[in-house]
N, C-alpha and C positions, 0 to 999 in steps of 0.2 A: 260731562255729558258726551254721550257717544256721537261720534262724527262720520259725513260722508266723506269717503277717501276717491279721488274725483281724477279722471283719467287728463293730467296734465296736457298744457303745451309744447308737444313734444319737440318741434321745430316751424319756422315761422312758413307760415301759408299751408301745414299740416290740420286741419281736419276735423280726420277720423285716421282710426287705427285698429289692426284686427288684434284681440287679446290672444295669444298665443296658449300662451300657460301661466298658470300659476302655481308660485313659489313657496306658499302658504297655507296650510291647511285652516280651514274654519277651528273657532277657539284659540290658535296659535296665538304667543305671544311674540310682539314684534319689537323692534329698536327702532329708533330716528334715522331714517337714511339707509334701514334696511330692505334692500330687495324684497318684491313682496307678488311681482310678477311681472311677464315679460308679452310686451307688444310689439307689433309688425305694422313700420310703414310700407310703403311704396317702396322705399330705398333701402330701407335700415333696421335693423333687430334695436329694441329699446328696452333696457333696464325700469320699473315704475317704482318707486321705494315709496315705503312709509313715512309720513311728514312728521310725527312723534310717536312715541313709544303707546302703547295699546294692547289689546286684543282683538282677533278680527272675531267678528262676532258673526257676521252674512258676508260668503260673496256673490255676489248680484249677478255678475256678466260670464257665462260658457266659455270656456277657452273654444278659440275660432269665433268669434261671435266681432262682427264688427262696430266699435263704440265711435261715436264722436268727444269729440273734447270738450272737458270738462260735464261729463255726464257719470255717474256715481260708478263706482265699478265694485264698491266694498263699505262695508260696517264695520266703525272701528271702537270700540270701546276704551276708553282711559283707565291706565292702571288704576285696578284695585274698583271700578265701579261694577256695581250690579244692575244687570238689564234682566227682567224677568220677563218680559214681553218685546222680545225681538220685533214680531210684526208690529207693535204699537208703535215703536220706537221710527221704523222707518216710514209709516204712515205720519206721524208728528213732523219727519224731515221731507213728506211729499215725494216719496216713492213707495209706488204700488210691491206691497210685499208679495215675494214669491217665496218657490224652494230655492234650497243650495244647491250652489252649480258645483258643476263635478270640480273636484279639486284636489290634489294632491293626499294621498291617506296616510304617504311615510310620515316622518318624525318632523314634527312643527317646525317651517321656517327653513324647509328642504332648500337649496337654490337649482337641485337638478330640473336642465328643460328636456321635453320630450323633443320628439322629432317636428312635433307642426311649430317648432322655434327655426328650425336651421333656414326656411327659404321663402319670402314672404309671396302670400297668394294675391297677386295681381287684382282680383276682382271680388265681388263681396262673395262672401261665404252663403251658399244656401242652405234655406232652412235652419238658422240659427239668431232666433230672436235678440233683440240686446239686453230685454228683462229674461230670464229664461225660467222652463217651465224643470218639472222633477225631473234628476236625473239621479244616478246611481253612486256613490261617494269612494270609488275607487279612484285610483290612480287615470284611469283611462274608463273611457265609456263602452258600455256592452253595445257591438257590432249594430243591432239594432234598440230604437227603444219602444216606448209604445204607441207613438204617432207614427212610426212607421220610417222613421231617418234614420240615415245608415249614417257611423261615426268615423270620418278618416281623418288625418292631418291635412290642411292648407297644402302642404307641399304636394302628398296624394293625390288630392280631390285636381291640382293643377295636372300636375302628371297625367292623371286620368283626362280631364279633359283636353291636351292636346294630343295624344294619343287618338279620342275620338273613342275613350268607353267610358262604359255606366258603372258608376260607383258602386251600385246596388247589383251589378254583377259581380262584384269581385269579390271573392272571400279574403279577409281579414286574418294574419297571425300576429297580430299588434296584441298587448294586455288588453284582456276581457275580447278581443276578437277584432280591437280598433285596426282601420286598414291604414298601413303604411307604404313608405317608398317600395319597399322590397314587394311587396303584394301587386302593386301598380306593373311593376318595370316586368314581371314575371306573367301578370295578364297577357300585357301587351308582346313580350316575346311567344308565346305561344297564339295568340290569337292570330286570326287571319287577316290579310291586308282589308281595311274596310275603306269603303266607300266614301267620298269625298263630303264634307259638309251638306244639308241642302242650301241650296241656293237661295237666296230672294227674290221675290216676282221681278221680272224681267224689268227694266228699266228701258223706258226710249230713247235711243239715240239723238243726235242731233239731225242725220239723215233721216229717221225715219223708222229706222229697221228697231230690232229687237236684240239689246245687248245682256245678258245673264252676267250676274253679279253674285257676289258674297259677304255680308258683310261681319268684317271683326268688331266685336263687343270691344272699345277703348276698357284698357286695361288703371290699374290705378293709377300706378308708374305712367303710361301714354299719358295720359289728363293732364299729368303733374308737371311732364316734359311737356308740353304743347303749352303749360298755365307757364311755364317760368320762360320757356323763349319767348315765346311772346309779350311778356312784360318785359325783358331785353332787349329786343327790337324795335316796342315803341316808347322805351325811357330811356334808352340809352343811347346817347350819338353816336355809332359806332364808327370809327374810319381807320382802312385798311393801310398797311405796309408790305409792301412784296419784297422779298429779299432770295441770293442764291448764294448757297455755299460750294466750297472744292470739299469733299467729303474724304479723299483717299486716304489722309494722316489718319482723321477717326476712325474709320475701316481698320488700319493695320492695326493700329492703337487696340482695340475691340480685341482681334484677334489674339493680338502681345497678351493681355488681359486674359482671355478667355485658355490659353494658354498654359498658364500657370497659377490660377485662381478656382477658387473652388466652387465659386458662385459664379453663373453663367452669367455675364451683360449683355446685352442688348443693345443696337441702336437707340433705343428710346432713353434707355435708361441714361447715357451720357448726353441725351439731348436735354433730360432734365436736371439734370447734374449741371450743363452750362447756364439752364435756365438760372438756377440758384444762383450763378457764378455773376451773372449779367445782371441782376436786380443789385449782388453787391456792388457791382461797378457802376450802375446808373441805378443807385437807390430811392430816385424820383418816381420809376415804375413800379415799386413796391408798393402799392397804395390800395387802399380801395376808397369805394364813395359811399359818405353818407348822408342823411338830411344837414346835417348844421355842420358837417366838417369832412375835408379827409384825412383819412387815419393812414398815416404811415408808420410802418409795420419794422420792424426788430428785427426779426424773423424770417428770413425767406419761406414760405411755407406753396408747397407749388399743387395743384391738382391734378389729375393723369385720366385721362377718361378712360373706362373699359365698356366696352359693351357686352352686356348680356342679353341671356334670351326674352328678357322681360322690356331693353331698353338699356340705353347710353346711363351709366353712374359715374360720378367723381369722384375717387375718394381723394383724402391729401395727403400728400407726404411732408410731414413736419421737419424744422430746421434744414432744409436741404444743403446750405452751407456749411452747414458742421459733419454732414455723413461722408463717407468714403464713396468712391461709385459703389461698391461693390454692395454695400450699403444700401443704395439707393437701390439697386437691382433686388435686392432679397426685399426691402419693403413693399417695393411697387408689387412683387410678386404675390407676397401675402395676401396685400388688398385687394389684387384681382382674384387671386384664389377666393376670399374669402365674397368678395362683390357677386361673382358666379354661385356662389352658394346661397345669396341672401341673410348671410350673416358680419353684414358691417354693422358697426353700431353709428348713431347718428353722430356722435360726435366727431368720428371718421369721415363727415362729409361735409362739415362744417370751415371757414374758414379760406385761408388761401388768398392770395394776390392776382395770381395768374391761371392759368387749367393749359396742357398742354394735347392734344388732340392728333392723333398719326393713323394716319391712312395709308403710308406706304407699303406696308404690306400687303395692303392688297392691290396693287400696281399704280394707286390714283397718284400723280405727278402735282396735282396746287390745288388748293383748295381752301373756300374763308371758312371760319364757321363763328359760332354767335356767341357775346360774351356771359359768362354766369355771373349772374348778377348776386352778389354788390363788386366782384371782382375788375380788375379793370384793363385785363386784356385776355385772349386767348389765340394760340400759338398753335397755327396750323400746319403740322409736317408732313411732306409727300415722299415721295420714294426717290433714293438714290438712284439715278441714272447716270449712266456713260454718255457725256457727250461732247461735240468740239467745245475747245473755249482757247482764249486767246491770250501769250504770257508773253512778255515782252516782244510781242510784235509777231511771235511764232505761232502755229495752231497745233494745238496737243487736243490729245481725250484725257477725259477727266470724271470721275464720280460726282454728281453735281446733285443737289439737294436744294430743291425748291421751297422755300418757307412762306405764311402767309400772316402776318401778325393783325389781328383786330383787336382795337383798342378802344374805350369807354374816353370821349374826349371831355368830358365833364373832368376827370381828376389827372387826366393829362395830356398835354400841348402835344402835339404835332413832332415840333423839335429833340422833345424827349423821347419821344418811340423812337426815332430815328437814330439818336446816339443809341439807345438800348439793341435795336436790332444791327447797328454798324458795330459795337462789342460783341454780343450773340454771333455773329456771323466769321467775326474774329477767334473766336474759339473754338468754333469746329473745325476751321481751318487752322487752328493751331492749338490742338486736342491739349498740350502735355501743360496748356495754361488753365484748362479746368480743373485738374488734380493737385494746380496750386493751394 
């Protein structure tokens, strides 16, 4: 009997999700576990595959159309069955039959994604129902349809609105006239500087007076970040470790490196490099917490925060003590390449022991910040500075690197951060034991 193919749980405390694209044209025959279309969280591009081999017979939900989980997103018929009444068939499983959404016209079982895959849209998509009404069965939808919506990509429709233009101004050279990146970016370079948001009714001060505000629509990503520190701060005992390193050996080290390598390092990148180095040495802080146990982990696997324009992500970098720096430099690269574009996948953000968080760049010296939960610390790095410090009784300058470690004391003691960051602080000061 034909089945509903049903918009997974994609990652825990996830939702909803906007369907990007799909991969499959209506009638295509599919495989077990084959791709069959592509969703956008908050953080992460997600693969949705078929749970057994089929034909899809309806697909129910618009690309860009924002679905909650586990709500139908397709019709799948079992090989070799005949459905001669499509609509009967989904009225029997208690969804309101509609048309087919626009979906793919190439050759059944395509896996190419358009462009509304590359960068997930923050906020729900307007004007696109989760049941949806007629649309046209090409590849992309024509510019306008007959209720009057204009058809761009997620990424677009963002672009345009931080920009501060109307969609339905912009002409479209996307297939059938869909408006993409390139149409957005070309608006906005020739339009004129516009005029700032309006405002919200004025607000009263505490004095008295009259203070003018604006306010920002929380984005999906904002909610998601606000929903998980927050549950970190009030389930997690957090307490803090302050530690300082002599940075000079790392510096030169860097440079030695940078020198003769073809991949660029970074500061960061051998602060994560130690991180892995220091979990092998005190493999007590490899842990995380869970309801009935903690899990200590094999694995060194470390998180790297980047921020985007949408908000702070983590991806992970996996085995950290098995890569080379140099290694670690071109991963973390990737991820953030790829985290700025909104195309990590979820499983790239899953996992991890620790998350490492740097602020030095932009001159902030110490700073705590909040652990990602289930993990069970996060390692806050400020900016190298030149300062006195004092070596067998004499006062020198020195490149000094102020650290802040916050730890989850639920999976560990007090004692054990403090061996972990008295190692850590050892190997930046004596860089040439990281690349052991």
């Amino acid at each position: 009997m034909a089945q509903l193919l049903r918009l997974p749980e994609i990652a825990t405390g996830t939702t909803e999700a906007v369907l990007s694209s799909w991969s499959v044209a209506e009638n295509a025959s599919v495989s077990a576990h084959e791709v069959v279309a592509v969703v956008e969280t908050a953080k992460a591009v997600v693969d949705v595959e078929a749970e057994a081999d089929g034909v899809v017979l309806r697909l129910l939900v618009a690309p860009g159309a924002e679905v909650e989980t586990g709500e139908p997103i397709a019709l799948v018929a079992a090989p070799g069955e005949t459905v001669t009444d499509v609509d009967a068939t989904l009225a029997e499983l208690g969804v309101t039959a509609g048309a087919p959404a626009t979906a793919p016209s190439a050759q059944p079982s395509a896996l190419g994604v358009p462009e509304a895959s590359t960068t997930p849209d923050p906020s729900p998509v307007e004007g696109v129902p989760a049941k949806v009404a007629a649309g046209p069965p090409s590849d992309q939808a024509e510019p306008m349809s007959r209720n009057g919506r204009v058809f761009a990509s997620p990424l677009a429709r963002r672009l345009a609105r931080e920009a501060g233009l109307a969609v339905e101004d912009i002409r479209g050279s996307g297939p059938n006239g869909r408006i993409v990146r390139r149409d957005v970016e070309a608006a906005r370079s020739s339009a004129p500087a516009h005029a700032p948001a309006a405002t919200a009714p004025p607000a009263v001060s505490a004095a008295g007076g009259a203070a003018a505000y604006t306010e920002v629509p929380h984005t999906r990503l904002r909610k998601l970040i606000a929903s998980r520190l927050t549950e970190s701060k009030t389930t997690a005992p957090h307490f803090y470790l302050r530690g300082s390193a002599q940075v000079d050996r790392l510096l030169a080290l860097r440079a030695e490196i940078n020198a003769t390598g073809e991949v660029r390092v970074s500061v960061n990148d051998l602060v994560v490099k130690a991180v892995g180095r220091a979990h092998q040495l005190v493999p007590a802080m490899n842990v995380t917490w869970a309801a009935d146990a903690v899990r200590q982990w094999s694995s060194v696997d470390v998180s790297v925060a980047v921020a985007t324009e949408n908000g702070l992500v983590t991806p992970v970098v996996r085995s950290v003590q098995d890569l080379t720096v140099t290694a670690v430099a071109g991963t973390v690269r990737d991820l953030a390449e790829r985290a700025r574009a909104g195309r990590l996948q979820q499983h790239e953000l899953e996992g991890g022991s620790i998350s490492v968080t740097n602020l030095g760049m932009y001159g902030t010296e110490e700073f705590a910040a909040i652990i990602n939960p289930p993990q069970a610390a996060i390692l806050a790095v400020g900016a190298g500075r030149q300062e006195p410090v004092v070596v067998d009784g004499a006062l020198h300058v020195a490149s000094v690197m102020h650290l802040t470690l916050s730890v989850d004391h639920r999976p560990v003691d007090g004692v054990v951060a403090a061996r972990w960051m008295a190692a850590f602080v050892e190997l930046l000061e004596h860089p040439a034991r990281i690349l052991a």
